[in-house]
C-alpha positions as CSV (number, residue, x, y, z in Angstrom):
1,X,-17.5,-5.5,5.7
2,X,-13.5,-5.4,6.1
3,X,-12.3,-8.5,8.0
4,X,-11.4,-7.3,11.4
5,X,-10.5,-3.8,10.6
6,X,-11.4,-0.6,12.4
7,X,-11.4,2.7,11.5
8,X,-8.2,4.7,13.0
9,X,-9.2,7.0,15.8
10,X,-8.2,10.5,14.9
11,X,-6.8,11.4,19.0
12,X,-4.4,7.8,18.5
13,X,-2.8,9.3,15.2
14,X,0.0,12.0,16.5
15,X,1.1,14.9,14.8
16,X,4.5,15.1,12.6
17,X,6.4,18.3,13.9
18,X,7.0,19.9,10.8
19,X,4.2,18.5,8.3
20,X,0.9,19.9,8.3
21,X,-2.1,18.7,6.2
22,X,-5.4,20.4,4.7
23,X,-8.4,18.9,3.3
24,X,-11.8,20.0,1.2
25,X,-14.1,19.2,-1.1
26,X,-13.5,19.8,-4.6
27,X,-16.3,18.4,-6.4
28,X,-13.8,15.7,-9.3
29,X,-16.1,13.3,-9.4
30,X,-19.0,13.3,-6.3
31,X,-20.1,16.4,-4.8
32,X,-19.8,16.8,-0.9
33,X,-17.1,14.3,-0.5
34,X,-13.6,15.2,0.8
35,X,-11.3,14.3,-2.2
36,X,-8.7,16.6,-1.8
37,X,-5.7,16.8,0.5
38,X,-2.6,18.9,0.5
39,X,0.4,18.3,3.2
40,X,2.4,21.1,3.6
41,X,6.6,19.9,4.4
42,X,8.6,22.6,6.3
43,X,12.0,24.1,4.8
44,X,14.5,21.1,5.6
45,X,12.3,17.8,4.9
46,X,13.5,14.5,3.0
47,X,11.3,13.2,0.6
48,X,11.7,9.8,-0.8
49,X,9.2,7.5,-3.0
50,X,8.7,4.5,-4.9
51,X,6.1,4.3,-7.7
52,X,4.4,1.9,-10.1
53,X,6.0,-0.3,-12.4
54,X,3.1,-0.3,-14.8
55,X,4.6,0.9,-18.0
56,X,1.1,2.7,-18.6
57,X,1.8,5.0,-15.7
58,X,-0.5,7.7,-14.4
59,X,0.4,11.5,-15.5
60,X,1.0,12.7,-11.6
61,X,3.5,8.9,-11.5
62,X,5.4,10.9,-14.1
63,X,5.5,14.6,-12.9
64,X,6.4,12.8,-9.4
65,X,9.5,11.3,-10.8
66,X,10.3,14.3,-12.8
67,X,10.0,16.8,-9.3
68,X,12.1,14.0,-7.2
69,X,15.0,13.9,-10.1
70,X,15.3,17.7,-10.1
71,X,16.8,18.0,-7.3
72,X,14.4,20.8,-5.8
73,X,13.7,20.8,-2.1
74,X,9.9,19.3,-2.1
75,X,7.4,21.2,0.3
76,X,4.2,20.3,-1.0
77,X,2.4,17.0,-2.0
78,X,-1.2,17.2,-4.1
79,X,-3.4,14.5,-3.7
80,X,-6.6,14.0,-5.4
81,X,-9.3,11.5,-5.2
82,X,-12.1,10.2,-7.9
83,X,-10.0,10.4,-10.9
84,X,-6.8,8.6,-11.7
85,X,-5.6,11.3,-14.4
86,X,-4.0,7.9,-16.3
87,X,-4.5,7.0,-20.1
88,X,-5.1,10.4,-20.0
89,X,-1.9,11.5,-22.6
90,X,-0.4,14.6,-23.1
91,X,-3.7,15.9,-22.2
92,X,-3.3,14.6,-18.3
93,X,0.4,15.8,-18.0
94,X,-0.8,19.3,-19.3
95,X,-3.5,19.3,-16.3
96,X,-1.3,18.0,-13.5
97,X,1.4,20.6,-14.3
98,X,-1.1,23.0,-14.1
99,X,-2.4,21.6,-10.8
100,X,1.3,22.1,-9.5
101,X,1.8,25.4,-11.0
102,X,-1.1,26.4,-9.1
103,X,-0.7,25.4,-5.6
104,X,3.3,26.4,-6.4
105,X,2.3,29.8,-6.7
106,X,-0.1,29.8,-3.9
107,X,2.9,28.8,-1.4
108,X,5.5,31.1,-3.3
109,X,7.6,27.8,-4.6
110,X,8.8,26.6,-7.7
111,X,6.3,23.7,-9.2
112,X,8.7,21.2,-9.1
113,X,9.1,21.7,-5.4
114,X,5.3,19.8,-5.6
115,X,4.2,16.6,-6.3
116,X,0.5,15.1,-7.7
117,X,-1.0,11.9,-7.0
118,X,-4.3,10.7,-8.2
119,X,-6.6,8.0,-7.7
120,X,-9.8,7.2,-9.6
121,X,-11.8,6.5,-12.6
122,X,-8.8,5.9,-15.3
123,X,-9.2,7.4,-18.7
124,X,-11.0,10.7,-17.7
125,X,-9.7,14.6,-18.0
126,X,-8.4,15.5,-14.7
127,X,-10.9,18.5,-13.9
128,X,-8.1,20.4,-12.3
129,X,-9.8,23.8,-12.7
130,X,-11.8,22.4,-9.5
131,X,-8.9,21.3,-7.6
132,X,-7.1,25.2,-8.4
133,X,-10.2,26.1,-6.9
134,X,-10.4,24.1,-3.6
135,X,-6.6,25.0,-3.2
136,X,-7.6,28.3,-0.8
137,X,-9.7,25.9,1.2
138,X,-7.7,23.0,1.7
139,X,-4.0,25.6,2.3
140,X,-6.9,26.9,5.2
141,X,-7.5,23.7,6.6
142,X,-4.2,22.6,7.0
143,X,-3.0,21.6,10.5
144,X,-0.4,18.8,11.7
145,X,-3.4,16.6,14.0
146,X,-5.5,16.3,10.2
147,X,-4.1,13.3,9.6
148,X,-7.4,10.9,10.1
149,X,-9.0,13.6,7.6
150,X,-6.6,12.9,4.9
151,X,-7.2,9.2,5.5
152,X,-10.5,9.8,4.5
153,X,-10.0,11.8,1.8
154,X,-7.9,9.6,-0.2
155,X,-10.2,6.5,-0.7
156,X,-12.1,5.4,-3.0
157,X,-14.1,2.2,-3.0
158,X,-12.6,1.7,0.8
159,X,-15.0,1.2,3.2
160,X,-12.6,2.5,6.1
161,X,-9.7,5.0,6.6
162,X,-6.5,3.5,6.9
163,X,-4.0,4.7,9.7
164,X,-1.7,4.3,12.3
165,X,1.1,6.1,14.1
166,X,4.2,4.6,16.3
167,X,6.9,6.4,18.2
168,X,10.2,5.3,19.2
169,X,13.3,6.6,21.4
170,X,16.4,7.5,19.2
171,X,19.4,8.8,20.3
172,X,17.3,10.5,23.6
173,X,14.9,11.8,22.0
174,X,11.1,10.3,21.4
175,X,10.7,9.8,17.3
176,X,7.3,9.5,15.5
177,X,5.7,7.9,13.2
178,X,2.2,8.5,11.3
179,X,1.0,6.9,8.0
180,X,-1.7,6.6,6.0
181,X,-2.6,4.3,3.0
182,X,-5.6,4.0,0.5
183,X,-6.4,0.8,-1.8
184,X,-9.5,-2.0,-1.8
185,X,-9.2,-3.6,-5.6
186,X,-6.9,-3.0,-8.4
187,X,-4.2,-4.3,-5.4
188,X,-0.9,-5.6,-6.7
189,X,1.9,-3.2,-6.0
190,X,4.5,-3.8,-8.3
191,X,6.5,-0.8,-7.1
192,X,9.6,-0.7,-6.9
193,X,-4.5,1.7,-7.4
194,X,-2.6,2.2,-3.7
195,X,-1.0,5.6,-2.1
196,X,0.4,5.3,0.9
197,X,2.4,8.1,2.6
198,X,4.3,7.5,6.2
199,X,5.8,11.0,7.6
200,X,8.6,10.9,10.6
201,X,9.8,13.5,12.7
202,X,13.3,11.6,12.5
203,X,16.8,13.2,11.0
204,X,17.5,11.0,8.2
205,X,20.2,11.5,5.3
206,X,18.2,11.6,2.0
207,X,20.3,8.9,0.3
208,X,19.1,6.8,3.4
209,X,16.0,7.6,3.2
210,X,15.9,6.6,-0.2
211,X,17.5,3.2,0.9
212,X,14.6,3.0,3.4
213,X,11.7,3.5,1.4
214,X,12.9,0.5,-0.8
215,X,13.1,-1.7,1.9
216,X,9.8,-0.6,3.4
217,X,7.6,-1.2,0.6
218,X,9.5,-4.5,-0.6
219,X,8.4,-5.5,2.5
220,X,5.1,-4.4,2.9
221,X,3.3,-3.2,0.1
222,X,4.7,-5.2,-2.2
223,X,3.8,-8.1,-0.7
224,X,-0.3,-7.8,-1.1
225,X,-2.7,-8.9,-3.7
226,X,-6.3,-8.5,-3.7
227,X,-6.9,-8.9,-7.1
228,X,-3.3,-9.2,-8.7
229,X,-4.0,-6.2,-11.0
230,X,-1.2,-3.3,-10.4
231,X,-2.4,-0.2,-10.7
232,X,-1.2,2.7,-13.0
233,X,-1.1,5.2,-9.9
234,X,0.5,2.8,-6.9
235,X,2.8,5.3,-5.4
236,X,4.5,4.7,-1.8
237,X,6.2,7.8,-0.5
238,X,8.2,8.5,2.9
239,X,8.5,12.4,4.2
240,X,11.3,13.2,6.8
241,X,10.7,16.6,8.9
242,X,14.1,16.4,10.2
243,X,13.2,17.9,13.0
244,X,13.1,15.3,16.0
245,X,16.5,16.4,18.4
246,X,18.9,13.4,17.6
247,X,21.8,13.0,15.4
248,X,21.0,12.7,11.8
249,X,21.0,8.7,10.5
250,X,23.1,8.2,7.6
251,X,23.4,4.7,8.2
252,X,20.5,1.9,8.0
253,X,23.2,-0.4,9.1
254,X,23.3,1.7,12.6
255,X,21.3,0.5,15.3
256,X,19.9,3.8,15.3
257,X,18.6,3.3,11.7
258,X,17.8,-1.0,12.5
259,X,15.7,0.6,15.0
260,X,14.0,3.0,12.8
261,X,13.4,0.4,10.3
262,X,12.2,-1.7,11.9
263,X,9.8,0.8,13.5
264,X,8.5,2.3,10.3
265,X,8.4,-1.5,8.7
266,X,5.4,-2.3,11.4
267,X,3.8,0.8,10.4
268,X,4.1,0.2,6.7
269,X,2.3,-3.4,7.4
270,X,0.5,-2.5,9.3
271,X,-1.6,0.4,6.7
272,X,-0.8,-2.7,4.0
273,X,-2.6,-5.6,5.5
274,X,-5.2,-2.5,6.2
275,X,-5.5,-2.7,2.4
276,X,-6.2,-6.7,2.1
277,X,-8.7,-6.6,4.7
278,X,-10.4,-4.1,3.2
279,X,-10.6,-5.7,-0.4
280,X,-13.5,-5.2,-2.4
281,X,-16.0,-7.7,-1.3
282,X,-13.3,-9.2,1.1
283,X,-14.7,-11.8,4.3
284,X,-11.3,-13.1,4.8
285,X,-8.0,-12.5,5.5
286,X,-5.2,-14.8,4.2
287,X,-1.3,-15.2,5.1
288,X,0.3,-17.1,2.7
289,X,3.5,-18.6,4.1
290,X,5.8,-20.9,1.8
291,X,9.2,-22.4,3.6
292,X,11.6,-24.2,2.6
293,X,12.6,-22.3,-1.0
294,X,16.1,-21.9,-2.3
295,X,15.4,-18.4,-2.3
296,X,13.3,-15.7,-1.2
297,X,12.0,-14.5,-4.9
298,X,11.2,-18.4,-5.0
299,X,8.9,-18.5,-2.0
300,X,7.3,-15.0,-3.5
301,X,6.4,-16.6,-7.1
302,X,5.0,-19.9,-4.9
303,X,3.0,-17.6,-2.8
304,X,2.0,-15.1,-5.4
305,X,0.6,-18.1,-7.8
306,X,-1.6,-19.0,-4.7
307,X,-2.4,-15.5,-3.4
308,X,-3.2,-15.0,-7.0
309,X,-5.7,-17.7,-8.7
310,X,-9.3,-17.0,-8.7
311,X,-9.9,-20.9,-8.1
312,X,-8.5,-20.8,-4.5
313,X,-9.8,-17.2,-3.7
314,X,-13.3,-18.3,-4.6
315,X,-13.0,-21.6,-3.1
316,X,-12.1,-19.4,0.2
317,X,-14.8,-17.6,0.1
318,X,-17.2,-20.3,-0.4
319,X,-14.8,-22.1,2.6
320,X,-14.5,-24.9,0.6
321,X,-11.8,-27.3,1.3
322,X,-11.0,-27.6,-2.5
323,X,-7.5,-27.8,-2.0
324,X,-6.1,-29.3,-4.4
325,X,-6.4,-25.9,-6.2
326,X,-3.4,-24.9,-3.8
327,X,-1.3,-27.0,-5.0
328,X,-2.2,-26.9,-8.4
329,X,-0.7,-23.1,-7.9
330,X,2.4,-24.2,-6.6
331,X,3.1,-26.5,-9.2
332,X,2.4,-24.1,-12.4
333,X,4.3,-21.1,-10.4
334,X,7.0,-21.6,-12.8
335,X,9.6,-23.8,-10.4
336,X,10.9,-26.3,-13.3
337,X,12.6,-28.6,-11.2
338,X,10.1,-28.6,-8.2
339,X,9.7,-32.2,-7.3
340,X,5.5,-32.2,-6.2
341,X,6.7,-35.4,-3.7
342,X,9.0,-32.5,-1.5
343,X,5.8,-30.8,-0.7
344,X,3.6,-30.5,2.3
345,X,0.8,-28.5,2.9
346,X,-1.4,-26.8,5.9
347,X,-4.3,-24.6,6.5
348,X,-3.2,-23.0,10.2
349,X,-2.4,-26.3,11.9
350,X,-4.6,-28.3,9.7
351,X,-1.5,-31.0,8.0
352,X,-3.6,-31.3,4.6
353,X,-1.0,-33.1,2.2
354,X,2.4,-34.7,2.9
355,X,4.9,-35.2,0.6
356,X,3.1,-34.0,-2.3
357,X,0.2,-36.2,-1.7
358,X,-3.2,-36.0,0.6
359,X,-2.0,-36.6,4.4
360,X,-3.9,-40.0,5.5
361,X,-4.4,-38.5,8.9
362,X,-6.4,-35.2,7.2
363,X,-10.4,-35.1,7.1
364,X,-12.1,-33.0,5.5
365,X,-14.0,-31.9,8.0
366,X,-10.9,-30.2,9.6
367,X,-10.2,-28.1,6.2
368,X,-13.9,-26.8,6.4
369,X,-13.6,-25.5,9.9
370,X,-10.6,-23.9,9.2
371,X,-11.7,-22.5,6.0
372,X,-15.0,-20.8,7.6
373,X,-12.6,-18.7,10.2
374,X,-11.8,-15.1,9.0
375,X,-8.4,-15.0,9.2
376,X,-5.9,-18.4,7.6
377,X,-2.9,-19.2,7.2
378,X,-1.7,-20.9,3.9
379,X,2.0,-23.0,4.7
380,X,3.3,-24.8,2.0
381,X,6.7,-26.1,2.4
382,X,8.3,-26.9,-0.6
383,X,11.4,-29.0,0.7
384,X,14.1,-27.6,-1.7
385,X,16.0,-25.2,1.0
386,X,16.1,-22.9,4.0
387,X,14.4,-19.7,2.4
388,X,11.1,-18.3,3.5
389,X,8.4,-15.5,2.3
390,X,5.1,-13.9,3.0
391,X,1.9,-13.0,0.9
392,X,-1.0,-11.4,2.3
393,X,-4.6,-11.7,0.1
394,X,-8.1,-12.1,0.3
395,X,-10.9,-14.0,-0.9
396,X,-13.1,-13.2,-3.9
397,X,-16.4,-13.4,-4.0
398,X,-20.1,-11.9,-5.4
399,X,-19.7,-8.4,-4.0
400,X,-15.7,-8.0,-6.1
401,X,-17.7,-8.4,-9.7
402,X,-20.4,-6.0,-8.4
403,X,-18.2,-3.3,-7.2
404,X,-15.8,-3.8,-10.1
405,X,-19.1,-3.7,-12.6
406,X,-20.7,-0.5,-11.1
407,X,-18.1,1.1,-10.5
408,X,-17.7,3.7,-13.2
409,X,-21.8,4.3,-12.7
């Protein structure tokens, strides 16, 4: 069960003026399952994204980049579900073109005005001769309130949809904000197997959109792990109607576009923690907090070493107060000059070692009541500086391996 995640309701999740979004079933890999979406961008949207760093990137991660760096106006994104369409060579490239061409010519646009995204079963021909022929059905479908029904249609192995939507006054007029995400294992975005799309109403400049989409996932989705695998297909992508009445933002800097931000940021962490608490086989969540670096990318690699070993994820889930498996992660993270006797640690306000040794003042007892809640908090402070950072994880357990094992079955 995800660890204290609910499933959006579709009335809280408002409508993007200017993006509308159809859904059906096209049969890729399980029959009667919605696995295909379409969202449909009026004449005047920005479209900005950030995508995998995997260098054995997905087919539709590559036509994506292709589309954005062509310049073309986009008004179409094609999103299918059940098969990745990665290792999939030439082969998978041929088939997502072909997937483009054919919703292109459905909508009268060029195919580069269109971009694929896949999630799935890697390694597998991407059946698109099924998803030409859901196209009529989804292009019917489409309406700008179907945004819980594209939530759904994009998962895999989640157990819940993942959305939420804010709104915000700019410049006199009310701005909104809708996203939705997808992801349980695979999980550890190294963008710039999770998709997450956020649509605003709001008039941004596309170069600052492009800024804004950087900062957003940096922030958000790029600082998860559920397994610490990153996927071939992770693709993050921001759409801007520009059609809210204000004056266009061409400047993040603004206080218009601070307030923006920082609006969109909440949503973007908000679908991202979605993603942790929903990991495969998940019964806790886990913040991961280290102070005191001498730089943010030095917190990160502390917190990722943590957020990352199987030892303290499994000792979590068995909420056992092994801890000196947290610190041995901080001290192999790769700091060479960390000095262990700088370091504290605590498990929410649990004071379990001080200065690099066990706290005489901690009992075990303590750790174990902590360790059996469903949601922790991981400080280390490492005593070298004023930086901070943020992970978020999960534990691991017995249900990850069976997932992971069947899942191809």
């Amino acid at each position: 069960m995800p660890v204290n995640l609910l499933a959006p309701v579709a009335a809280d999740l408002q409508p993007i003026a200017g993006v509308r979004i159809g859904v059906a079933q096209a049969g890729i890999r399980k029959v009667g399952r919605k696995d295909l979406s379409v969202f449909l961008l009026d004449e005047g949207a920005s479209v900005a994204g950030v995508f995998t760093q995997n260098r054995f990137c997905a087919a539709p991660v590559q036509i994506c980049r292709e589309h954005l760096a062509s310049g073309q106006a986009i008004r179409a994104l094609l999103v299918n579900t059940g098969n990745a369409n990665a290792g999939t060579g030439a082969d998978g490239l041929v088939r997502a073109r072909a997937s483009c061409t054919a919703l292109a010519r459905r909508l009268e646009l060029a195919p580069e005005q269109i971009l694929p995204f896949s999630t799935g079963v890697i390694m597998e021909p991407l059946p698109h001769e099924r998803i030409e022929a859901a196209l009529p059905a989804a292009l019917a479908d489409a309406r700008p309130e179907h945004w819980a029904r594209a939530a759904e249609a994009i998962m895999t192995t989640d157990t819940l949809p993942k959305a939420c939507s804010a709104r915000l006054p700019i410049g006199g007029a009310t701005v909104t904000i809708t996203g939705i995400s997808k992801g349980a294992g695979m999980i550890r975005p190294n963008m710039a197997t999770m998709l997450g799309f956020i649509a605003t109403d709001a008039r941004v400049h596309p170069a600052a959109l492009q800024q804004l989409v950087h900062a957003l996932a940096e922030d958000s989705f790029n600082r998860i792990s559920i397994d610490g695998d990153t996927s071939t297909n992770d693709s993050f992508m921001l759409l801007a109607s520009n059609q809210a009445a204000h004056a266009p933002i061409t400047d993040l800097a603004s206080a218009e576009g601070q307030a923006l931000a920082a609006a969109m940021l909440g949503v973007a962490q908000k679908l991202a923690q979605a993603i942790v608490r929903d990991g495969e086989g998940a019964t806790k969540f886990i913040t991961v907090r280290v102070e005191g670096g001498r730089s943010g990318a030095e917190c990160r690699q502390v917190a990722y070493a943590i957020a990352h070993s199987p030892l303290v994820k499994t000792a979590f889930y068995a909420s056992d107060p092994n801890l000196g498996r947290i610190l041995a992660a901080v001290g192999y993270a790769g700091i060479a000059d960390l000095d262990p006797g700088g370091i504290d640690l605590y498990l929410d306000e649990v004071h379990v070692a001080a200065h690099g040794g066990r706290n005489p003042a901690y009992r075990e007892e303590d750790g174990q009541r902590v360790m059996q809640q469903s949601e922790i908090t991981v400080r280390v402070l490492l005593g070298r500086g004023s930086a901070a950072d943020t992970v978020w994880t999960c534990d691991l357990g017995h249900e990850y391996v069976r997932i992971n094992a069947d899942y191809r079955s």
